[in-house]
Every structure is written in C-alpha cells, then in structure tokens.
C-alpha positions in Angstrom: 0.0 0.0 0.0 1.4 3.3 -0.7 0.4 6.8 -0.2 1.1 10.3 -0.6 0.2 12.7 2.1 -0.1 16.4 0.1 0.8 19.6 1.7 -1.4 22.5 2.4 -1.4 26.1 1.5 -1.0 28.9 3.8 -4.8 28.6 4.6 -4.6 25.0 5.0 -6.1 23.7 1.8 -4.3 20.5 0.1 -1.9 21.5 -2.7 -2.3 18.6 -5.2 0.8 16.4 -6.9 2.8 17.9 -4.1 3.8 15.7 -0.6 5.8 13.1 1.2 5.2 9.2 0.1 4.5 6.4 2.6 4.6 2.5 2.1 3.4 0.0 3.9 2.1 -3.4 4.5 -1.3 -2.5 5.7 -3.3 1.0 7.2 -1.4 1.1 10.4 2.0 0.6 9.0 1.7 3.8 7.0 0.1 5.6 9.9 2.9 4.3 12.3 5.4 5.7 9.6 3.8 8.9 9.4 4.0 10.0 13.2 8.0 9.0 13.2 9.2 12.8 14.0 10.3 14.0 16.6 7.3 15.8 18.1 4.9 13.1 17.5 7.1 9.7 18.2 5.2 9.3 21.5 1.7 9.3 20.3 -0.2 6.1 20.2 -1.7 5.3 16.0 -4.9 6.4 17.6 -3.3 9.7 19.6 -1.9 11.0 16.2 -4.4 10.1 14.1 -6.6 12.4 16.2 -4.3 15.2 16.5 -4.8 15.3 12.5 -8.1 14.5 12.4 -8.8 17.9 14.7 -5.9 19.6 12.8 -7.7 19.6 9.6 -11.4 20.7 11.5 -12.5 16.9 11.5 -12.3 16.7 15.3 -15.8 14.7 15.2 -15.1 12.1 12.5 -15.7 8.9 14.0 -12.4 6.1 13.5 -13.4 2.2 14.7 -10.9 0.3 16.4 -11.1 -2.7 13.7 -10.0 -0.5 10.6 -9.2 2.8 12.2 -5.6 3.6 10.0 -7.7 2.7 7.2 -10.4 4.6 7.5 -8.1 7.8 8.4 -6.1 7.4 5.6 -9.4 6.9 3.3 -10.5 9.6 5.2 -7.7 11.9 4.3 -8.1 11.3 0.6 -12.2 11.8 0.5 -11.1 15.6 1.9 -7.9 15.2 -1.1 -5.3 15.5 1.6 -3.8 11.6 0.5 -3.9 10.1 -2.6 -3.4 6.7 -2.8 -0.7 5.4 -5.5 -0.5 2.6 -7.8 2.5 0.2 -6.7 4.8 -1.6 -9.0 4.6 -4.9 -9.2 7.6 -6.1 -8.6 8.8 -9.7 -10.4 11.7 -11.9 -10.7 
C-alpha cells in the first residue's frame, strides 16, 4: 500500500501532486510511519491520528478500532489530503 500525504497552502487547503510518500504493509504501518518525527514519536496510531483528524477541522469524524488507520487514511483522501498510488509490481 502506498500513499502520498499532500501539503497545504498557507490557509490549510491540500496542494495537489505535491507531498511526502508512505509504504506500507497494511493501514497502520503507513500511519505508524507517518507520526515517526520528533514531536509526534510518542503518540499512540490512535493519539496522532486524532491530533490530525482535529488539525484539519474533523475533530468529530468517527475512527473504529477494527480498521481505524484505514479509515483515516481513506478519510484523508475523501477531503484530497492523501492520494493513494499505484505500486509496482515487482517480479523476478
């Protein structure tokens, strides 16, 4: 799975074909990945995810605990923060 988290303008609107990559296995992987900075390293998947989630004014958007980094990430793309890539297939 791989994703590409965009950055915002000065007023906090998603600036398309621009951002950071992330791969992973799965949901949580990429959300794990995400948080590794220095000033978020500490927060739990479910701690960060929030502290987004009320970054961007979604504060009240409701995350289950079965698919939670999922439905974050799908989430983020719905509001065209993310966009999910196509990954290579790789062969031998």
């Amino acid at each position: 799975m791989k994703i590409r988290i965009h950055e915002t303008d000065i007023d906090g609107t998603p600036v398309a074909y621009t951002g950071e990559y992330f791969e992973g296995a799965n949901a949580t992987e990429i959300v794990e990945t995400m948080k590794k900075n220095p000033f978020q390293i500490d927060l739990t998947v479910e701690e960060y995810m929030r502290k987004i989630l009320d970054k961007i004014g979604q504060k009240d958007f409701v995350l289950t605990e079965d698919d939670a980094a999922l439905e974050f990430l799908n989430h983020l793309a719905k509001l065209n923060y993310a966009s999910f890539e196509e990954q290579e297939i790789k062969t031998k």
